[in-house]
C-alpha positions as CSV (number, residue, x, y, z in Angstrom):
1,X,125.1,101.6,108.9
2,X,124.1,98.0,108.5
3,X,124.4,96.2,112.0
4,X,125.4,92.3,112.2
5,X,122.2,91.2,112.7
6,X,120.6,93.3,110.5
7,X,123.2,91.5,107.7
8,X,122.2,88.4,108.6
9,X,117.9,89.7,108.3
10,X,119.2,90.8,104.8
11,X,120.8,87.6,103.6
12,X,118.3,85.8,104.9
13,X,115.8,87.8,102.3
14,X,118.1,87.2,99.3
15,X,118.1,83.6,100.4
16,X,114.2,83.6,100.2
17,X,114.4,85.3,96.9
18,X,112.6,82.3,94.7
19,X,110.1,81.8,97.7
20,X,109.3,85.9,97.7
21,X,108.1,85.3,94.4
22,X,106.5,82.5,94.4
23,X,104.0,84.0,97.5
24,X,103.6,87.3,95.4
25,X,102.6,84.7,92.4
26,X,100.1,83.3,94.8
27,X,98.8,86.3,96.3
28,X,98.3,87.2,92.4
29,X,95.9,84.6,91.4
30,X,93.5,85.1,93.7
31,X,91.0,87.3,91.9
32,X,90.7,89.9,94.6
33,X,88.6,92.8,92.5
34,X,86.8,95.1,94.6
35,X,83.2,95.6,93.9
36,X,81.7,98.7,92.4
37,X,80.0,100.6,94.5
38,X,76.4,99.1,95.2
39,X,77.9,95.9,94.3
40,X,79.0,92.9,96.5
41,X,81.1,89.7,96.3
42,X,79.4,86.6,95.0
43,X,82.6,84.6,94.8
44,X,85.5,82.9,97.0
45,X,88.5,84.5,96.3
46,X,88.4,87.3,99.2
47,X,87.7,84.3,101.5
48,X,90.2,82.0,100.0
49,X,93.0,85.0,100.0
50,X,92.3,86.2,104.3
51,X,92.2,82.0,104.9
52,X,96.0,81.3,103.1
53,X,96.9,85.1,104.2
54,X,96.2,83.8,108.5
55,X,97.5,80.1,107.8
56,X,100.7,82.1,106.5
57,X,100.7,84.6,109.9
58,X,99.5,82.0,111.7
59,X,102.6,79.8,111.3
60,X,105.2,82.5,112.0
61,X,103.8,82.6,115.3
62,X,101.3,85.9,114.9
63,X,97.9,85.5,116.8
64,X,95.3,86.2,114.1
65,X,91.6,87.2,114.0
66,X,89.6,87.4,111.1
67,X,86.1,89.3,110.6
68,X,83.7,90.8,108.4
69,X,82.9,94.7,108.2
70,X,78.7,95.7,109.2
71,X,79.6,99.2,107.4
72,X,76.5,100.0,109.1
73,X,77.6,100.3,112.2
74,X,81.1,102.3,111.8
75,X,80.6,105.8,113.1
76,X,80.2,108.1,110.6
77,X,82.2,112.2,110.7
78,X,83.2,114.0,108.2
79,X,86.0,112.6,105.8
80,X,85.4,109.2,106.9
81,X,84.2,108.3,103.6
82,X,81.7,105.7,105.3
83,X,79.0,103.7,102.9
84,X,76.7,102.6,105.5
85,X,74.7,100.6,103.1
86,X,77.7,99.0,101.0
87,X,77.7,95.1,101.6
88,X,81.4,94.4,103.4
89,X,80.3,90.4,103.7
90,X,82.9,88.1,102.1
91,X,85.5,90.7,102.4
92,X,87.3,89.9,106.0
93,X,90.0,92.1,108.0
94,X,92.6,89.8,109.2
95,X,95.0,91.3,112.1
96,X,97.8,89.7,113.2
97,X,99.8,90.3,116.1
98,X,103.8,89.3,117.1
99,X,104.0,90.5,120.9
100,X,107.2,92.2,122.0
101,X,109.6,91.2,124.4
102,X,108.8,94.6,126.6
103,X,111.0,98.0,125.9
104,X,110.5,98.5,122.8
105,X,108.3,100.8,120.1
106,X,105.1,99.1,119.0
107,X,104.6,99.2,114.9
108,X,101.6,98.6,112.5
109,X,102.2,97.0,109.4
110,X,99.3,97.4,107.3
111,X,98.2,96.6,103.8
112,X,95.1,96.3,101.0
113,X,94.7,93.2,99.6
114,X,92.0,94.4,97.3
115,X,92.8,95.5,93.4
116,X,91.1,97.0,90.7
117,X,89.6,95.2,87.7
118,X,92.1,94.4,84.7
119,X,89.8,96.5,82.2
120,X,90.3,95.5,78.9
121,X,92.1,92.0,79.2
122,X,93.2,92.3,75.4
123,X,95.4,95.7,76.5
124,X,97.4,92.7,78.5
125,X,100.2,90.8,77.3
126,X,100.2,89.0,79.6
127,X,97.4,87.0,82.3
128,X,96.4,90.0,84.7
129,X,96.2,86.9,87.4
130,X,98.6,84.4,86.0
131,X,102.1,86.0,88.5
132,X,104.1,85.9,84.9
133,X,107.7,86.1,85.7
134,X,110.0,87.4,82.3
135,X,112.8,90.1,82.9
136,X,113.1,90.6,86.1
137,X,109.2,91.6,86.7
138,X,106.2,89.5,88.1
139,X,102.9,91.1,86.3
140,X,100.1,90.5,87.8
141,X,97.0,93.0,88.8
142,X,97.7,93.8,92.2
143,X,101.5,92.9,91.4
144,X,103.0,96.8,92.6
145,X,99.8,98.0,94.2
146,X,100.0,96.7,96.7
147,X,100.5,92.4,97.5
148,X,103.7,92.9,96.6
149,X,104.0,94.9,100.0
150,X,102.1,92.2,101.7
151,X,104.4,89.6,100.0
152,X,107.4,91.6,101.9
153,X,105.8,91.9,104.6
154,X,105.1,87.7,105.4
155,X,108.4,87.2,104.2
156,X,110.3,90.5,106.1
157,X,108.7,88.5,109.3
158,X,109.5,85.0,108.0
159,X,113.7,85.7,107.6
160,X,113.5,87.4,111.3
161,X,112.1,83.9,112.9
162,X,114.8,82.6,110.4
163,X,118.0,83.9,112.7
164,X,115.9,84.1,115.9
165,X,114.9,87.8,116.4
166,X,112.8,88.6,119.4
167,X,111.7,92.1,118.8
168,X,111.3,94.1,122.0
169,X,107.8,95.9,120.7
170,X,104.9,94.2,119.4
171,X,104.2,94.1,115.5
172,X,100.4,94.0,114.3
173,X,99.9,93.4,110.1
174,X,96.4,94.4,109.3
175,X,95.7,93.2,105.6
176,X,92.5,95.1,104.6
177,X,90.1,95.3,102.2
178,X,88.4,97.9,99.9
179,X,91.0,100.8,99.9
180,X,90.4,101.4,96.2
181,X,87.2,102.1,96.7
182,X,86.1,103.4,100.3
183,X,89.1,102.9,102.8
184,X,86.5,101.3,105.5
185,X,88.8,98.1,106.1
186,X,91.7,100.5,108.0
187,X,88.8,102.3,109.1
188,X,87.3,99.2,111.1
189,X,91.1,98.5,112.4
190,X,91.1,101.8,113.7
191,X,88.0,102.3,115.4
192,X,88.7,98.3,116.5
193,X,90.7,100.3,118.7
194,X,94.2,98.4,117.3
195,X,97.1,101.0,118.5
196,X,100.8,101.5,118.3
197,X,103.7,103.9,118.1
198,X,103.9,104.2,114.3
199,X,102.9,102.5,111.1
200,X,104.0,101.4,107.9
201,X,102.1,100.5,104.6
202,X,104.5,99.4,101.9
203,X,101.9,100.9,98.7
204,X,103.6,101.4,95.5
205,X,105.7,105.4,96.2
206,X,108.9,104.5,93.6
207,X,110.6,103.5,96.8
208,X,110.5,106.9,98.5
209,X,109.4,108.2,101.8
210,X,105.1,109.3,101.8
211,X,104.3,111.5,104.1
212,X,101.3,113.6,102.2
213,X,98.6,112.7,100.4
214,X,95.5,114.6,99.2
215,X,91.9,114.0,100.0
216,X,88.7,113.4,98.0
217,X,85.8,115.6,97.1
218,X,83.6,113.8,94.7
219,X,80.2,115.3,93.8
220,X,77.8,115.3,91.1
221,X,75.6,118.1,89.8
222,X,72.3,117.4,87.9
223,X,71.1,119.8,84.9
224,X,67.5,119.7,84.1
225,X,66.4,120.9,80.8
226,X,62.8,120.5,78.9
227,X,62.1,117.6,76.8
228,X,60.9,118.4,72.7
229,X,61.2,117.3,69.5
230,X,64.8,117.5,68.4
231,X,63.9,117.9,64.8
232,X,60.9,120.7,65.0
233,X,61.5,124.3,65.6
234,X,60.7,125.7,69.1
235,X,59.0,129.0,71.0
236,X,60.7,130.2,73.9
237,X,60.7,128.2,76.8
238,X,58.6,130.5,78.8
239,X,56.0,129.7,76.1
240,X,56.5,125.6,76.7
241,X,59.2,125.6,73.6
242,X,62.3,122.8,74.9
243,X,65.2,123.2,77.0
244,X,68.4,121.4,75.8
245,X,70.1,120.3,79.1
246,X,73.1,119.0,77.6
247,X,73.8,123.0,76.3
248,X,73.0,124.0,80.0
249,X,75.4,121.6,81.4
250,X,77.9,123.3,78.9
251,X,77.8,126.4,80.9
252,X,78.5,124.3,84.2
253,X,81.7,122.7,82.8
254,X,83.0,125.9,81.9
255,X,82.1,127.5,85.3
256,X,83.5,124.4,87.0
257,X,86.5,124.3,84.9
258,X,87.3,128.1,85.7
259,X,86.8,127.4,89.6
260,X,88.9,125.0,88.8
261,X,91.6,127.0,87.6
262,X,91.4,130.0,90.3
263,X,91.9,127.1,93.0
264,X,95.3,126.4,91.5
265,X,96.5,129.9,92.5
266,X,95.1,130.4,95.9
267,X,97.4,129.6,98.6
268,X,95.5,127.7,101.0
269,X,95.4,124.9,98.3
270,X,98.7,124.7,97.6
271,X,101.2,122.4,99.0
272,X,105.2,122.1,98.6
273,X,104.5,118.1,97.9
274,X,101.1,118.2,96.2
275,X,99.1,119.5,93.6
276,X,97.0,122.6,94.2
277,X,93.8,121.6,94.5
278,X,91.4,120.1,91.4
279,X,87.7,119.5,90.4
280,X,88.0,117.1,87.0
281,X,84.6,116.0,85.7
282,X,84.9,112.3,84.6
283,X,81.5,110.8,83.9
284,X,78.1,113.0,81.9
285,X,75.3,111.2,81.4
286,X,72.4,112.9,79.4
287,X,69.7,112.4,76.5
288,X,68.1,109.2,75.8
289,X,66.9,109.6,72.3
290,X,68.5,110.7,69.6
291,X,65.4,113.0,68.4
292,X,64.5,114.3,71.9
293,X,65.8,117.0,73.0
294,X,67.7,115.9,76.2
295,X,65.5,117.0,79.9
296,X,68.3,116.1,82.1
297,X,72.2,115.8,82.3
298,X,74.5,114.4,85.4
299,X,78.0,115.2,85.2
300,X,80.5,113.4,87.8
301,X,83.3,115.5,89.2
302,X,86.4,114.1,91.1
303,X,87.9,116.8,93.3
304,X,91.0,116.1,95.2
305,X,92.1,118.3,97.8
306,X,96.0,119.2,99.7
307,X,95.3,118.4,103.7
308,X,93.5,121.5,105.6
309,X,92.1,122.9,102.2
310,X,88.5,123.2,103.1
311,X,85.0,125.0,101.8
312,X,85.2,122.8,98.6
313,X,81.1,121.8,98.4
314,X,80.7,126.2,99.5
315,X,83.0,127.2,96.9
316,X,81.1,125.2,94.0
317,X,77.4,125.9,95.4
318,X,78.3,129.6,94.8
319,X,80.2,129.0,91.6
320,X,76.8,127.8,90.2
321,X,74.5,130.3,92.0
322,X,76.2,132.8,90.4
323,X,76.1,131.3,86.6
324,X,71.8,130.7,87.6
325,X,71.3,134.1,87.9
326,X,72.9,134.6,84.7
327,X,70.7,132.4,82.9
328,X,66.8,132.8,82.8
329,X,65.9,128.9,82.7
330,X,69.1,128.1,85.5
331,X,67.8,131.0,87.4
332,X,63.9,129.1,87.6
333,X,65.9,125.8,87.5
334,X,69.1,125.8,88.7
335,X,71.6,122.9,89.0
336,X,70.9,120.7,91.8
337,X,74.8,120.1,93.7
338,X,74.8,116.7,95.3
339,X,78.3,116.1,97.5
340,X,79.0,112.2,97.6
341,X,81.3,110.9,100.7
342,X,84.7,112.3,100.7
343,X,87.8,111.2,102.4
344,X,90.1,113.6,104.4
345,X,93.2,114.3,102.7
346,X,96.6,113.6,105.7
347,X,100.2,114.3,106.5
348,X,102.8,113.8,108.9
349,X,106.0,116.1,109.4
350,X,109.0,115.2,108.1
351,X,110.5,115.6,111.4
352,X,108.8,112.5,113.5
353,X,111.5,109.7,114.2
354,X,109.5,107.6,111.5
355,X,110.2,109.1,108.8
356,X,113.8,109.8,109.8
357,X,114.3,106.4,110.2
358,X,113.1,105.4,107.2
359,X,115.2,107.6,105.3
360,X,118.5,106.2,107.2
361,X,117.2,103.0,106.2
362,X,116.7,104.1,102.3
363,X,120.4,105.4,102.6
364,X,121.6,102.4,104.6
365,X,120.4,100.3,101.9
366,X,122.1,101.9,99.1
367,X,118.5,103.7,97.5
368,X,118.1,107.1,96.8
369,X,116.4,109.2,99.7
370,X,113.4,111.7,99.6
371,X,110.2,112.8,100.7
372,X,107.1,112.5,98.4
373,X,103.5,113.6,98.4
374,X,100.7,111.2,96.6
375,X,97.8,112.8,94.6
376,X,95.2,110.5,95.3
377,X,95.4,108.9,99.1
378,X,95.6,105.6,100.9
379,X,94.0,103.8,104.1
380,X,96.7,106.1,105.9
381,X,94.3,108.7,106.2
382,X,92.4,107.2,109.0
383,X,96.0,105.9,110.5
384,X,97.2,109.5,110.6
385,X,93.5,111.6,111.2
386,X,91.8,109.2,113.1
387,X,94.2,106.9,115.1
388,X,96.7,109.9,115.0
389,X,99.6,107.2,114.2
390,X,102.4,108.4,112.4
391,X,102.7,106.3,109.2
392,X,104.8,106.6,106.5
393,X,105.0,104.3,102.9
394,X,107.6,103.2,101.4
395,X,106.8,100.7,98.7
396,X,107.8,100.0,94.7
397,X,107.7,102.1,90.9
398,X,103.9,103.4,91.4
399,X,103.9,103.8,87.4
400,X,102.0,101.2,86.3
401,X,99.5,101.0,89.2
402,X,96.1,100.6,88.1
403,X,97.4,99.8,84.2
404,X,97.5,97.2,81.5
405,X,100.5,95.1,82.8
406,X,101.1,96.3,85.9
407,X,104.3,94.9,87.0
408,X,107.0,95.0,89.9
409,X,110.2,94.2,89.8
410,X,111.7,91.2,91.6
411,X,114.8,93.8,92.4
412,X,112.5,96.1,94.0
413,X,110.5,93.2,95.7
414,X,113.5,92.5,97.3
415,X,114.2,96.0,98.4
416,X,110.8,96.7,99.7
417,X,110.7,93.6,102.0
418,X,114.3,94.4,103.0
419,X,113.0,97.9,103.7
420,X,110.1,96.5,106.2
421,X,112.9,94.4,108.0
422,X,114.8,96.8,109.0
423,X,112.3,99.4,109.8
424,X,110.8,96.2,112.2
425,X,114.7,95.8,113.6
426,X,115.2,99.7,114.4
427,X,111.6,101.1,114.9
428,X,110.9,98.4,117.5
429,X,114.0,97.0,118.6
């Protein structure tokens, strides 16, 4: 049921409608692309996006600090998915805090304000950066995942000053960067030592409840192979003939990809939200001229995991063990396994008062209610496994995340910073 004040917190956000937009237009332009890995920022816009994003916390009355990530010196374990040597400069954490009145439950609101690159800006119709408003939707890269969440958030705080809310427990927004890529901005928040009684993150989950998302297991494995004339006949390789490492990568996909397929019916890598567990290879590089027989391949794997699933890097080091002996050259030169950082997969029950109270406030509102699982994961990893914070998302239509005109929809804007009022009202009071 929708209290009187809480009416008043929700008018006030359909008053703000044309100003909700225009901040999510603003956030939009700034060119916020996280690096590649081995790459760093040689521009502005992360510094120009953390200054407007404190001036805007600043003047509701937050107390903000801003500062730079030394990735070097975050403590390191495993699932952290820590780059000590990735360059963090020009990329600042900013943390705002509201402070309570006393009596209340204390809540993070957090968010990424990195996004991915456009790709190919001709797939576009419309400026990845421009905020374009036609029918209903702002696109924009970054539009759904995720400044519009940081949009609600300014503006969910914003229309409580508006009718004079004092919240009885504090509020801190953490606005992060580099969750596409290595999660290390929530990390530093958390090891920072920032605290409270449960957190939110409003990333794109079609406007339903997540509470489980999987964890990453990325590795590469390197095939060697004998270098030859492509075009001449060869002798055995015992007697020096050439070794084609793109055929002897072959027989890893295929061992790989049936590993693969056995994980999906073991039940420690299942989950009633999630998908079973899955190794996908996604990059090869091999040969380097067209009439030399190729001496070495490197084939990338993404592997995502259900929280708890473990023995990932074991269960592929035996997988190709097993096809070396098989083989007379893989048996003298096997495949060389090389596990890159992962990330932890999380979850939280269904049962905490979070998540129960954000699916009164999904029915209070009038949206459909429900649980959901994610198959990738979000900076709520370290909020749940490190800080041991319950956190929940609720956020808009995920479907065009990471696409060519990636939109959200000004209804759903609405809903999603109505959705972090209230859950600011109830949680803390």
């Amino acid at each position: 049921m929708i209290h009187n004040t809480e009416e008043k917190v929700l008018e006030a956000i359909e008053a703000r409608r044309e100003e909700l937009i225009e901040l999510l237009r603003n956030l939009i332009r700034f060119r916020t692309v996280t690096p590649e890995i081995g790459e760093r920022v040689e521009h502005e816009e992360f510094l120009r996006h953390q200054e407007y994003i404190a001036d805007q916390l600043g003047g509701l009355g937050l107390h903000t600090e801003t500062w730079e990530i030394d990735a070097s010196t975050l403590p390191r374990f495993p699932g952290c998915g820590v780059l000590p040597d990735r360059d963090m400069s020009r990329m600042p954490v900013v943390v705002g805090k509201l402070p309570g009145t006393g009596g209340g439950n204390s809540l993070i609101l957090n968010g990424h304000y990195d996004v991915v690159p456009p790709g190919r800006i001709e797939n576009w119709s419309h400026d990845p950066f421009g905020g374009i408003v036609e029918q209903g939707r702002i696109y924009g890269r970054g539009t759904c995942d995720m400044k519009g969440g940081l949009a609600a958030i300014i503006t969910a705080l914003r229309c409580l000053r508006d009718i004079g809310v004092k919240l009885k427990g504090e509020v801190t927004v953490q606005i992060v960067p580099d969750e596409e890529q290595t999660c290390m901005g929530t990390l530093a928040c958390c090891q920072r030592g920032f605290r409270a009684d449960a957190a939110f993150i409003p990333e794109p989950t079609d406007m339903q409840v997540l509470v489980a998302m999987r964890g990453s297991n990325y590795c590469r494995v390197t095939v060697t192979g004998r270098a030859g004339h492509a075009e001449e006949p060869q002798r055995p390789w015992r007697q020096g003939g050439a070794v084609n490492a793109i055929s002897k990568a072959m027989k890893v996909l295929a061992a790989l990809e049936e590993l693969a397929a056995d994980w999906q019916n073991q039940p420690e890598r299942q989950h009633p939200l999630l998908e079973a567990d899955t190794l996908k290879p996604t990059v090869i590089r091999g040969g380097q001229w067209t009439v030399t027989v190729p001496e070495e391949v490197e084939i990338q794997f993404s592997g995502m995991h259900v929280p708890g699933s473990k023995g990932h890097a074991q269960a592929i080091q035996s997988t190709l063990d097993r096809l070396a002996k098989e083989d007379s050259w893989l048996r003298e030169n096997p495949p060389i396994l090389t596990m890159d950082e992962n990330l932890y997969g999380a979850e939280i029950p269904e049962s905490e008062d979070i998540v129960r109270e954000s699916l009164q406030i999904l029915s209070d509102l009038g949206l459909s209610i429900g649980v959901r699982g994610f198959g990738s994961l979000t900076d709520a990893v370290h909020l749940i496994n490190y800080s041991k914070i319950p956190t929940v998302s609720i956020g808009p239509d995920i479907s065009t995340a990471h696409s060519a005109d990636e939109f959200i929809t000004i209804d759903q804007l609405l809903d999603t910073t109505k959705v972090v009022a209230l859950t600011m009202l109830r949680w803390c009071g």
